[in-house]
Every structure is written in C-alpha cells, then in structure tokens.
Residue frames as a rotation matrix with the C-alpha (Angstrom) as fourth column:
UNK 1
0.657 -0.748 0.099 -154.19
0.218 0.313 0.925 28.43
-0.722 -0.586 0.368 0.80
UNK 2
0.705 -0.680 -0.201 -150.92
-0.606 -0.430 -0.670 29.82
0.369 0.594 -0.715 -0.88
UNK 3
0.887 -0.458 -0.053 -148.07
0.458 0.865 0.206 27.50
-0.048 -0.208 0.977 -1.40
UNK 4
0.483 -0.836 -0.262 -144.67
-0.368 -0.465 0.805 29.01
-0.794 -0.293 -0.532 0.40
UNK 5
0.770 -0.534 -0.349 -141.68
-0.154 0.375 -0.914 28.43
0.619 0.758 0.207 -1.95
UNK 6
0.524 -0.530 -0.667 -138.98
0.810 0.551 0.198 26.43
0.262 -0.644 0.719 -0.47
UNK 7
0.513 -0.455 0.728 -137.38
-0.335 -0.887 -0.318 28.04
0.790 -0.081 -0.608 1.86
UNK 8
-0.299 -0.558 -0.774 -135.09
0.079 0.794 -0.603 27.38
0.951 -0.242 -0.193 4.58
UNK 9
-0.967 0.189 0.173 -137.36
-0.183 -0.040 -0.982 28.24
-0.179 -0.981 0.073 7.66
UNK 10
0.123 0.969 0.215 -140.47
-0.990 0.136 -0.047 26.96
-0.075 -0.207 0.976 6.76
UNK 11
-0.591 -0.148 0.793 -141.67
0.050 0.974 0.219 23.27
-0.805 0.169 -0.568 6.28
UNK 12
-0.868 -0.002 -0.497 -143.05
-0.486 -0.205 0.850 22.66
-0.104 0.979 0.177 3.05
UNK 13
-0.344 0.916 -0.205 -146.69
0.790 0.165 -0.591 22.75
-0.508 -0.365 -0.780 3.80
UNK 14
-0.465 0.351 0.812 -148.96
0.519 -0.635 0.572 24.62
0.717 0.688 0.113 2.11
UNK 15
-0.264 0.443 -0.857 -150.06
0.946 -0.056 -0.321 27.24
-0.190 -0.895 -0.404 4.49
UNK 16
0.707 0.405 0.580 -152.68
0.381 -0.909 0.170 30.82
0.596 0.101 -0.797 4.59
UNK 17
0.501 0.251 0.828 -150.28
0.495 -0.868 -0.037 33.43
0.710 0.428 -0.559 5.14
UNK 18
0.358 -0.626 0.693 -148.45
-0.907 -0.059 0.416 33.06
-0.220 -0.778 -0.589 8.57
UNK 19
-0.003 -0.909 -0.417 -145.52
-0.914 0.172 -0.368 31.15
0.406 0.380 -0.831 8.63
UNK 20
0.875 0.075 -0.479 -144.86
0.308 0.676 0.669 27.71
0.374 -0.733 0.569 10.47
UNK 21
0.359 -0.809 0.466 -142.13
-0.909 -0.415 -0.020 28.27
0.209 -0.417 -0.885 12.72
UNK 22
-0.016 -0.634 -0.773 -139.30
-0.004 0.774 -0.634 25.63
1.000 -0.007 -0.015 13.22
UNK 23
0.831 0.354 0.429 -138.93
-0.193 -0.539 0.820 25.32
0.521 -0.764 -0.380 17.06
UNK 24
0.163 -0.984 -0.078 -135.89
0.818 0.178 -0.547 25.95
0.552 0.025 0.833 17.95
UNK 25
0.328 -0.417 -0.848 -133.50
0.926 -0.036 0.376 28.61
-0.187 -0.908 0.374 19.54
UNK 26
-0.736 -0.649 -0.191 -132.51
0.535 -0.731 0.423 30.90
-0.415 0.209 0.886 16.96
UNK 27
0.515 0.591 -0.621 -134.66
0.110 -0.764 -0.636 33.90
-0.850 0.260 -0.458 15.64
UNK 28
-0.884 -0.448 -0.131 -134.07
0.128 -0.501 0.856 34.92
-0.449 0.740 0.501 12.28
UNK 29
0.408 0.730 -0.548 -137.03
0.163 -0.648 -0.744 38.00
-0.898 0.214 -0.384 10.85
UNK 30
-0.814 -0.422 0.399 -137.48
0.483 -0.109 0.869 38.27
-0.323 0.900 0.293 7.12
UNK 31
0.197 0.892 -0.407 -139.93
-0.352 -0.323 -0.879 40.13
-0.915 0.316 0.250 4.77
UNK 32
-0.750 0.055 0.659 -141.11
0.473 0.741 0.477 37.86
-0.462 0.669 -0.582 1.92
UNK 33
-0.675 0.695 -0.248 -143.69
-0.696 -0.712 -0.100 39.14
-0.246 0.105 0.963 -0.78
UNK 34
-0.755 0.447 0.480 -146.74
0.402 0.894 -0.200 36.79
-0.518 0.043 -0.854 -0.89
UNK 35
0.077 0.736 0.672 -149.76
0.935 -0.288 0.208 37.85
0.347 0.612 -0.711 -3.89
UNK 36
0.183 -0.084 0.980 -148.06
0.294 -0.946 -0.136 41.46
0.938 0.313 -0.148 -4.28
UNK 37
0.861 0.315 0.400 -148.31
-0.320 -0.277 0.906 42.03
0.396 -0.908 -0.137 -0.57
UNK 38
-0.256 -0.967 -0.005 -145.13
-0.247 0.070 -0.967 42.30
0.935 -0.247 -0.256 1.68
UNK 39
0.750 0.654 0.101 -144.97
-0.346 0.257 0.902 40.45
0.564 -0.711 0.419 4.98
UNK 40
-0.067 -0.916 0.395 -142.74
-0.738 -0.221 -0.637 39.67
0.671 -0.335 -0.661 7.61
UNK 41
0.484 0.198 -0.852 -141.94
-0.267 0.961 0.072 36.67
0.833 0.193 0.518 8.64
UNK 42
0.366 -0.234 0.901 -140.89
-0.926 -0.189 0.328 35.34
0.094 -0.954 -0.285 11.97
UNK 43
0.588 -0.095 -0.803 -139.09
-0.207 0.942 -0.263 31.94
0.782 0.321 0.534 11.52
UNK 44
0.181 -0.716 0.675 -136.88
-0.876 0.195 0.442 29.98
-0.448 -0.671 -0.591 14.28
UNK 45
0.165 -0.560 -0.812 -134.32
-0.534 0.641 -0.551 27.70
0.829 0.524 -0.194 13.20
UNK 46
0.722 -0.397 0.567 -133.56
-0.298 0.561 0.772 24.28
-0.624 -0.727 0.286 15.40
UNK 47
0.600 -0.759 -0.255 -130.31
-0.502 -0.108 -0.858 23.05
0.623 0.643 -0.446 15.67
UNK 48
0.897 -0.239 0.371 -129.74
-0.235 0.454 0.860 20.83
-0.374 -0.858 0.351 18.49
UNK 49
0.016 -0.981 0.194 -126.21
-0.971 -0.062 -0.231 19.64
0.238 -0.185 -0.953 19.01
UNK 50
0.956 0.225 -0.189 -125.33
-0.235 0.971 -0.032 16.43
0.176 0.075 0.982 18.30
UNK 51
-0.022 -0.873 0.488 -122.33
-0.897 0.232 0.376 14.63
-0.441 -0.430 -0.788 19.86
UNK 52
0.899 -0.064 -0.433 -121.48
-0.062 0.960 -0.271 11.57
0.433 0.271 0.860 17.67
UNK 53
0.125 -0.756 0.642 -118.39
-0.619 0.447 0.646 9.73
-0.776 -0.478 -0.412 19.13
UNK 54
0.901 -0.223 -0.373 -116.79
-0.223 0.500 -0.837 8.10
0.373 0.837 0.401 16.16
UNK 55
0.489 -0.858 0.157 -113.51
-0.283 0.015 0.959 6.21
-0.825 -0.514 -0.236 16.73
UNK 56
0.732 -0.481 -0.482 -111.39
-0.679 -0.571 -0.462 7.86
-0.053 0.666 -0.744 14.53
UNK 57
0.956 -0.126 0.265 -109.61
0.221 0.904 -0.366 4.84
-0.194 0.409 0.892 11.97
UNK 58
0.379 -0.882 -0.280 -105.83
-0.330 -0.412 0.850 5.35
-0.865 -0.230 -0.447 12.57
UNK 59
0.914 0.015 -0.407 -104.77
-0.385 0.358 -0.851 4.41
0.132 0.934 0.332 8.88
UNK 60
0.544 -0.821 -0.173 -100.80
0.578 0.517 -0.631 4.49
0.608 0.243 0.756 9.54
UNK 61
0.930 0.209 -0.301 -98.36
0.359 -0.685 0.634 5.71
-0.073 -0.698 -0.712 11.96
UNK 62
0.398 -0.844 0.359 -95.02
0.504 -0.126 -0.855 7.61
0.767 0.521 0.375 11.67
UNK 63
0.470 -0.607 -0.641 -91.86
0.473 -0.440 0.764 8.93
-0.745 -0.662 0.080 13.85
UNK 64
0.278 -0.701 0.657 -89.43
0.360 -0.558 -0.748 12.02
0.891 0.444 0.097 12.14
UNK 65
0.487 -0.791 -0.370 -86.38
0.639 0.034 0.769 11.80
-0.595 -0.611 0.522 13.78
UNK 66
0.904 -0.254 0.345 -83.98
-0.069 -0.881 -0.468 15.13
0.423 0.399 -0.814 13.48
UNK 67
0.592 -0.765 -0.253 -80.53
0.800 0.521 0.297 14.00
-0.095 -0.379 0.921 13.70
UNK 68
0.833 -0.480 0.276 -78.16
-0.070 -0.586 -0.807 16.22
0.549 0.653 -0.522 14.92
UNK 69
-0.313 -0.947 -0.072 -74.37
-0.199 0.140 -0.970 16.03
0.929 -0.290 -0.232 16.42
UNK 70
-0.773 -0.142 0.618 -75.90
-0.588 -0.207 -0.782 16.19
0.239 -0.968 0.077 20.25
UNK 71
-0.528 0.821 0.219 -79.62
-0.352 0.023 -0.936 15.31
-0.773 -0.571 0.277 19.71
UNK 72
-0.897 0.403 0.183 -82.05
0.337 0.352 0.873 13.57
0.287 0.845 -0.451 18.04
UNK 73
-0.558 0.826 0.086 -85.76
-0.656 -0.375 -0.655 15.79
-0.509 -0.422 0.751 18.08
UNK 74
-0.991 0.123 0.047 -88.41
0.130 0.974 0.186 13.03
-0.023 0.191 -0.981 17.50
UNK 75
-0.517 0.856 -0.008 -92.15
-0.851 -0.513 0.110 13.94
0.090 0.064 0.994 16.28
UNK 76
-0.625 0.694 0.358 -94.73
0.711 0.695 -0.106 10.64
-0.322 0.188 -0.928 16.52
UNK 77
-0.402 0.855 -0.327 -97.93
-0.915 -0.369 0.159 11.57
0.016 0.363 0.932 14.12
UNK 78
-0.398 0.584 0.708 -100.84
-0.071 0.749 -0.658 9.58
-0.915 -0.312 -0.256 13.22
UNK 79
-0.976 0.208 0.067 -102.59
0.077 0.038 0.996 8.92
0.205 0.977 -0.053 9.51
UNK 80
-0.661 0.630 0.408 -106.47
-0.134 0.436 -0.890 9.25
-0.738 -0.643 -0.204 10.02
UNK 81
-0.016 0.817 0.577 -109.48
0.864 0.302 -0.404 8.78
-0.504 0.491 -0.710 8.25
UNK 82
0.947 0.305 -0.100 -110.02
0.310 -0.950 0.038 11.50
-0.084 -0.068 -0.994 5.81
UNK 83
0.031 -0.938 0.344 -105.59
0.823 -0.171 -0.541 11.74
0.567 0.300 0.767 5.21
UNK 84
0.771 0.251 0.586 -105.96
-0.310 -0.656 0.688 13.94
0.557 -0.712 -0.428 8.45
UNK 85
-0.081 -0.953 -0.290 -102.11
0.474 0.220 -0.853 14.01
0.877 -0.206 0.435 9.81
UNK 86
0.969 0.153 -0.194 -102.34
0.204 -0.051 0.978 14.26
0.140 -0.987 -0.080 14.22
UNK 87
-0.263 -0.947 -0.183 -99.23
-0.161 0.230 -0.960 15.03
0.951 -0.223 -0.213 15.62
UNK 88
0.828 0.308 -0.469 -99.43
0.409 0.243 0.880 13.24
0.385 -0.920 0.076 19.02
UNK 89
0.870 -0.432 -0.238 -96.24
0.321 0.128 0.938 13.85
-0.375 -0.893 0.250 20.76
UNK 90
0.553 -0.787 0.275 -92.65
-0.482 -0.571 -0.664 16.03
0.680 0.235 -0.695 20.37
UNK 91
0.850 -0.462 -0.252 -89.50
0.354 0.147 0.924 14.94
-0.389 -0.875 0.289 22.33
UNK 92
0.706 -0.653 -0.276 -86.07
-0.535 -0.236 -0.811 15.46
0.464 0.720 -0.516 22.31
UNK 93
0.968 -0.218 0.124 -83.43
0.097 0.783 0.614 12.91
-0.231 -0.582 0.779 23.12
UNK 94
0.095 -0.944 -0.316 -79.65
-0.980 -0.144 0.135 12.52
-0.173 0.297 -0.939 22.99
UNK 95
0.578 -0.266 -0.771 -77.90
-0.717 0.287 -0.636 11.22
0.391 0.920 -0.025 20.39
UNK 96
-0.358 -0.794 0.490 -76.35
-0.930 0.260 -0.258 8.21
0.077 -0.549 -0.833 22.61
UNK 97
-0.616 0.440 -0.654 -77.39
-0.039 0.812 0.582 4.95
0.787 0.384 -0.483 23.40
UNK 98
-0.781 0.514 -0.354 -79.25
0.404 -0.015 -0.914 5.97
-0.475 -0.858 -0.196 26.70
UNK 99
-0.656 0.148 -0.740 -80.85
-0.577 -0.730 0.365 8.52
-0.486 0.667 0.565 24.16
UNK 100
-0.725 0.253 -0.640 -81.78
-0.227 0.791 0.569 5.44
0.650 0.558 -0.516 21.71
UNK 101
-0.745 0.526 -0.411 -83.55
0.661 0.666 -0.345 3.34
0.093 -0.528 -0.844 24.89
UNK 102
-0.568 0.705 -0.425 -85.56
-0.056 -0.548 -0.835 6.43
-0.821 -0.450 0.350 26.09
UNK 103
-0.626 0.413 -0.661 -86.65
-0.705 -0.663 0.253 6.93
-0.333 0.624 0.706 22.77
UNK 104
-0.423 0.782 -0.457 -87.77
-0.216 0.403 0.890 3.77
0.880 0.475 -0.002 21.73
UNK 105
-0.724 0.423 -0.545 -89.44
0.628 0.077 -0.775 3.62
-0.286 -0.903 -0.321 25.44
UNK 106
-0.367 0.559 -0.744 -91.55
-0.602 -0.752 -0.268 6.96
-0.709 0.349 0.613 23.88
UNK 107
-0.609 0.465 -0.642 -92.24
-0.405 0.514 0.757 4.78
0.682 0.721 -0.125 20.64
UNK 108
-0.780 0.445 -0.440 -93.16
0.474 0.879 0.047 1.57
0.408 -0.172 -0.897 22.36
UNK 109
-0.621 0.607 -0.496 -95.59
0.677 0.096 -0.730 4.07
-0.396 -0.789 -0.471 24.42
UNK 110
-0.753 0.070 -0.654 -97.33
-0.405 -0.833 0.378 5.76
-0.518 0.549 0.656 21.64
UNK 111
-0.460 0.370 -0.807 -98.04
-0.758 0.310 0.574 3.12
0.463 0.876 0.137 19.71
UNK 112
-0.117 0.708 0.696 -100.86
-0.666 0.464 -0.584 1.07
-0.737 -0.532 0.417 20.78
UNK 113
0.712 0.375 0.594 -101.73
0.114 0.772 -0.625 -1.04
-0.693 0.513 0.507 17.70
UNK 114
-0.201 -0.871 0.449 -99.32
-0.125 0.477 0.870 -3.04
-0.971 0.119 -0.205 16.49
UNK 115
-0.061 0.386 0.921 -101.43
0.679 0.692 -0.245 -4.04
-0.732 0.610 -0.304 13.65
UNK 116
0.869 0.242 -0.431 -100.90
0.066 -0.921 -0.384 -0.50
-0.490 0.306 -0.817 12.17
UNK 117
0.729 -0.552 0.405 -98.17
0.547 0.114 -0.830 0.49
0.411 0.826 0.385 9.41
UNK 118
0.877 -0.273 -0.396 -95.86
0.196 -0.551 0.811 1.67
-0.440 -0.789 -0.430 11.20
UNK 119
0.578 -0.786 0.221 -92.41
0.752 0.407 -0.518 3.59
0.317 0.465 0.827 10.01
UNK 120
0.701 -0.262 -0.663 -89.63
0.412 -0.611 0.676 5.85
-0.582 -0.747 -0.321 10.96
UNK 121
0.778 -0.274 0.566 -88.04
0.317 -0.607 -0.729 8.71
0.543 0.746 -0.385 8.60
UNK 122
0.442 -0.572 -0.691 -84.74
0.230 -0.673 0.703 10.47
-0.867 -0.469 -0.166 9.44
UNK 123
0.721 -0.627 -0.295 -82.08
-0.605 -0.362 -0.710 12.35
0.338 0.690 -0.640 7.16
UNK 124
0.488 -0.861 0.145 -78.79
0.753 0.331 -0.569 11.44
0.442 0.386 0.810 6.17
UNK 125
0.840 -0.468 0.276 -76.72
-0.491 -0.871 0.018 14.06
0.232 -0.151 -0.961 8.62
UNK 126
0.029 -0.999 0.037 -73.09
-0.965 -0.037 -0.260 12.98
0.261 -0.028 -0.965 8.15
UNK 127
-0.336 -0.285 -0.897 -72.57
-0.176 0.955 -0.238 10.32
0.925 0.078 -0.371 10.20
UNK 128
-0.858 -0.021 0.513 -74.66
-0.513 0.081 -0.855 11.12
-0.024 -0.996 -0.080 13.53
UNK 129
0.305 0.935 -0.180 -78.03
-0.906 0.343 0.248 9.60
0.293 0.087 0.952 11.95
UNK 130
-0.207 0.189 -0.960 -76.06
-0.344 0.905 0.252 5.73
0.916 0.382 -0.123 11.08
UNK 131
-0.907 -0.252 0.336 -76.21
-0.341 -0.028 -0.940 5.04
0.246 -0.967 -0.061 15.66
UNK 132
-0.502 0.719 0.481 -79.69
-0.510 0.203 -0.836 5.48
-0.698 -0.665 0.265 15.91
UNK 133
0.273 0.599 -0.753 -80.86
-0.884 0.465 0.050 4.01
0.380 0.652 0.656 12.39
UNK 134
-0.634 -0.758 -0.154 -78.84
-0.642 0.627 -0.441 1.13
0.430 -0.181 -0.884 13.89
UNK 135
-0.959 0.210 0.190 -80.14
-0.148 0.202 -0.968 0.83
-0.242 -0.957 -0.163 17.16
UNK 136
-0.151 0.978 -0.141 -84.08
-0.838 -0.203 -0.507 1.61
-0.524 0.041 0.850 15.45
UNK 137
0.093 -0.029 -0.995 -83.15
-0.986 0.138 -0.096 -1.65
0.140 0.990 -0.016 13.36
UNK 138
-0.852 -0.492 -0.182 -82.01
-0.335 0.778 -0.532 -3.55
0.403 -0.392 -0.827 15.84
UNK 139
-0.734 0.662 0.149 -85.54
-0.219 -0.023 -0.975 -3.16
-0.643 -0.749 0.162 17.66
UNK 140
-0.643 0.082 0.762 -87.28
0.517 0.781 0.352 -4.36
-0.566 0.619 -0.544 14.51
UNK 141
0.195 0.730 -0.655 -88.55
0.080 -0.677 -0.731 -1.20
-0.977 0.091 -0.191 13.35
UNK 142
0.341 -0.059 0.938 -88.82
0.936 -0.073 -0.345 -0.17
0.089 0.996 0.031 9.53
UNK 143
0.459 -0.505 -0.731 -86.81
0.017 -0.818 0.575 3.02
-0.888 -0.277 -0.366 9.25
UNK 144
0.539 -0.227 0.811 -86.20
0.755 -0.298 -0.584 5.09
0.374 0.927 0.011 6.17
UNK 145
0.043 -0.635 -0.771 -82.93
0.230 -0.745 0.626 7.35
-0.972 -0.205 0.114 5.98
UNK 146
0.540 0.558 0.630 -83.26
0.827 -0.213 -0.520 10.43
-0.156 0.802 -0.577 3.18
UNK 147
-0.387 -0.888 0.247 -81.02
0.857 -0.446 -0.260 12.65
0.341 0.111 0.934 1.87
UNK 148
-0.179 0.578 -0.797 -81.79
0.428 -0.683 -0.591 16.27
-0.886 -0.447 -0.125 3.07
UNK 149
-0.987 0.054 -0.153 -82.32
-0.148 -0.681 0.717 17.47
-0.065 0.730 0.680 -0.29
UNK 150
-0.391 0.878 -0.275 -85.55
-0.060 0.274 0.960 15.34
0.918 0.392 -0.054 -0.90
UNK 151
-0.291 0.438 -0.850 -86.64
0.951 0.231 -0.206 16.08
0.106 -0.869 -0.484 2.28
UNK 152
-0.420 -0.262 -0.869 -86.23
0.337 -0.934 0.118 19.63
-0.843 -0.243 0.480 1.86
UNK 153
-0.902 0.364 -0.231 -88.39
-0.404 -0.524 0.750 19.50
0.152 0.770 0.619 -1.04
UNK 154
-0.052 0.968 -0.246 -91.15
0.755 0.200 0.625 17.56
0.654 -0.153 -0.741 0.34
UNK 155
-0.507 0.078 -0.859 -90.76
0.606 -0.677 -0.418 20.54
-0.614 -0.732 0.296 3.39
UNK 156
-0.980 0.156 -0.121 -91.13
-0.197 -0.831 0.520 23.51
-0.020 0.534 0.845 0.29
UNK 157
-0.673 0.709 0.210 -94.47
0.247 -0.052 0.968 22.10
0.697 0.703 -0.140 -0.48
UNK 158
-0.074 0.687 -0.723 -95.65
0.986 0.161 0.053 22.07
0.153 -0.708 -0.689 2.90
UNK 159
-0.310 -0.063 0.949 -94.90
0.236 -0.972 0.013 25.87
0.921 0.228 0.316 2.66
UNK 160
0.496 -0.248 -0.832 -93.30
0.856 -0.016 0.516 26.12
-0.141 -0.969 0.204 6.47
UNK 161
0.621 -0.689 0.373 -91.77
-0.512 -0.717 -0.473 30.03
0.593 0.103 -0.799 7.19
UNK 162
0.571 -0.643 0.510 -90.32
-0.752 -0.162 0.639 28.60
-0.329 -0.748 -0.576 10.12
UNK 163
0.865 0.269 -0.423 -87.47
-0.074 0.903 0.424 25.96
0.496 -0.336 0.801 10.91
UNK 164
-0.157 -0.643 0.750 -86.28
-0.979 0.203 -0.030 24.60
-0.133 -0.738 -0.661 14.02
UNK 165
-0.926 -0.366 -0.093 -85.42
-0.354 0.927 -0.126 20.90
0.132 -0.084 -0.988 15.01
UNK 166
-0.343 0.876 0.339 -89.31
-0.325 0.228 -0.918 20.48
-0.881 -0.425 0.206 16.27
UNK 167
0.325 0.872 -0.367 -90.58
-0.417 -0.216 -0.883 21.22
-0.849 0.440 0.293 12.87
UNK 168
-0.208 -0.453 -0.867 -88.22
-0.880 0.474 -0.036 19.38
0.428 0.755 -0.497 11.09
UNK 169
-0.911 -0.049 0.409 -89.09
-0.221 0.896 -0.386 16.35
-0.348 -0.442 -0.827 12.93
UNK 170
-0.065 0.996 0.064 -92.66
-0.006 0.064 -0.998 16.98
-0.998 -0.065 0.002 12.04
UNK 171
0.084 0.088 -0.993 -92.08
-0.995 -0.053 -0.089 17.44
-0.061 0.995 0.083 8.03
UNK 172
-0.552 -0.832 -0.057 -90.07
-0.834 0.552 0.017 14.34
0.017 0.057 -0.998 8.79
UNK 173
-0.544 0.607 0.580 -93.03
-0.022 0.680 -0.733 12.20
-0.839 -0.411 -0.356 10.40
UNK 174
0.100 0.853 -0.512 -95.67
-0.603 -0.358 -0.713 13.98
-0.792 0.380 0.479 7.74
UNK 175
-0.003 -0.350 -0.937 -93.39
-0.999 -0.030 0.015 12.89
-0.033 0.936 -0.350 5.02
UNK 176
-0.987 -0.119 0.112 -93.22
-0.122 0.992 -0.028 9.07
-0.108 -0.041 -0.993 6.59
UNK 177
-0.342 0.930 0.136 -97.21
0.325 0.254 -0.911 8.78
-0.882 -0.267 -0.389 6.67
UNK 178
0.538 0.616 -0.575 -97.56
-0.263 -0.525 -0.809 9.94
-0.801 0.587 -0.121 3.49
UNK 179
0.250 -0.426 -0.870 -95.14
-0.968 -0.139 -0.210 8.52
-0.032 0.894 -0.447 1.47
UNK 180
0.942 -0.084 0.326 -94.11
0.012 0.976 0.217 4.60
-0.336 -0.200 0.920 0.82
UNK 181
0.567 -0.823 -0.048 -90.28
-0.786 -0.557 0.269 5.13
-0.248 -0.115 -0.962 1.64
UNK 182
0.454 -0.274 -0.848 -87.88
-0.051 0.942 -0.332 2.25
0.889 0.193 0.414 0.88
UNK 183
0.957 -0.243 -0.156 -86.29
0.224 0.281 0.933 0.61
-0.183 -0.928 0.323 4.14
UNK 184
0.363 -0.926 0.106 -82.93
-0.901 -0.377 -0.212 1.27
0.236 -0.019 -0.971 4.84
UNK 185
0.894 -0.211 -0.396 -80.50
0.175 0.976 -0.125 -1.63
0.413 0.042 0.910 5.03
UNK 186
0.801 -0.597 -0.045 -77.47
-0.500 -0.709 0.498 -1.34
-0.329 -0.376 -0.866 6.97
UNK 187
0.109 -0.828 -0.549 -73.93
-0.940 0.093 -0.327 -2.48
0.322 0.552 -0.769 6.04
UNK 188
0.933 0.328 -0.148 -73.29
-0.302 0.938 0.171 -6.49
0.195 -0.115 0.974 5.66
UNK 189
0.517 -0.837 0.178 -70.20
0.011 0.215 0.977 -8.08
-0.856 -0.503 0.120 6.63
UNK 190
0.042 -0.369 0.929 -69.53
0.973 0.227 0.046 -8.89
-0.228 0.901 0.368 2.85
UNK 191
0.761 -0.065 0.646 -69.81
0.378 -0.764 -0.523 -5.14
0.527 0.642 -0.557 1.90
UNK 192
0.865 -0.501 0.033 -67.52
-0.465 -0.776 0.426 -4.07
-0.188 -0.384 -0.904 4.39
C-alpha cells in the first residue's frame, strides 16, 4: 500500500494505486506521479447545497432624507450582522406637511422593531430641511441635521460617480448607520 499525499479529491486513506472517489456530481481528471510512474486519476468532488436560514441580526436602522425646495427623497437602510448596509426602500415625498405624514406613514411601516437604534440624517439646505426636522421631532424620532460639506465628504469616500436626489438619500442613510451623529435640537422659546 502507498500512502496518497493530501490532496483535495481523495480521503486520506492509505490506498494501492486507484484512487477513492468522493461521490458526488462533479468530475475533475488529473495525472499524479505515484513510485516514478504517471497515472491518471479520476476523482469526483461532492458538494451538496446547503440552505441554512439564518435570521439576519438587524444591528441599527437609518432614514437619509434629501431636502430640497419641492421634495424631500427619503432612503430607509438597515445595519446587519457583518456591518452589511441593506437599503430596503426609496421614496420621494413633498416637502409639505401632507409630505411629512406620508412619510412618517413609510417610516412607521419599515420599521418593525422598535427595540432597534433607530435615526434619521438630513442636510442643512437653507431653510427647506428646518419643516420636516420639525415635524420628524415632533413624532419622537432622533434626527441629525449636517452641513453639506461633511456630508459631502463622507459621500467622497464612498467613491459615488453618480449624483441624483436617490443617491444622496442613500449616502445620507449609510452615513446615519454608521456614524453616532449628535441629535439636533430645535429652537427654545428663550433662544428666540
């Protein structure tokens, strides 16, 4: 008996000269030299297909909200296991207060577990963002508002060719699930 060196189609058995074959599906023909002598090996690889079902550990969830004069485009993502950023869901909504309800009607139906971190990113555009940061406050949400510069440098790294409102909404979301943003705070009676 002549001991095979490991290899990946045999089993590591000590066997005279013909191979063991894996049983399986795939063919795969080699020539190996065994005491000077060249032979040709016939091996089959198994590989069966496993389906695990794993239910994928939502770490934290985020909304980037693109604020502009008419509209507000809105991205919902997910955090998973594994810092593995989902986008579930694009919309766009107008910048009004019908606008506001639909949207958080899209939140409220996104988000299943409550018990998740949950936060909401927009920019600083003039004055059409301060409406809905309001309105996203009033509904007890956490909601970070960022200048567009430091947004526009977390974008560079993501090294995007394109952008439209969609994909700004999506830097926007990436940038809430990945970063620990401070809360915005709107204006008290005493500051005004």
């Amino acid at each position: 008996l002549l001991e095979i060196p490991r290899l990946p189609c045999f089993f590591r058995d000590r066997i005279a000269l013909k191979p063991v074959p894996i049983i399986g599906t795939r063919q795969h023909k080699t020539t190996r030299e065994v005491e000077g002598e060249s032979h040709r090996f016939c091996c089959f690889f198994f590989s069966p297909v496993k389906k695990i079902i794993m239910a994928t550990s939502i770490i934290k969830q985020g909304v980037g909200i693109d604020v502009s004069k008419k509209e507000l485009s809105a991205c919902f993502s997910n955090l998973e296991q594994g810092q593995k950023v989902r986008t579930l869901s694009t919309r766009t909504f107008d910048n009004t207060a019908s606008g506001f309800k639909k949207m958080d009607a899209w939140i409220s139906s996104h988000r299943k577990d409550t018990d998740v971190p949950f936060s909401i990113l927009m920019e600083a555009t003039g004055v059409y963002y301060e409406d809905a940061a309001y309105f996203i406050k009033g509904r007890e949400h956490c909601v970070s508002v960022l200048l567009p510069n430091k947004t526009k440098a977390f974008a560079k790294s993501l090294d995007y060719k394109s952008k439209t409102d969609a994909i700004d909404a999506k830097i926007l979301a990436q940038m809430a699930l990945e970063r620990a943003l401070p809360e915005w705070e709107p204006l008290t009676p005493k500051m005004l």
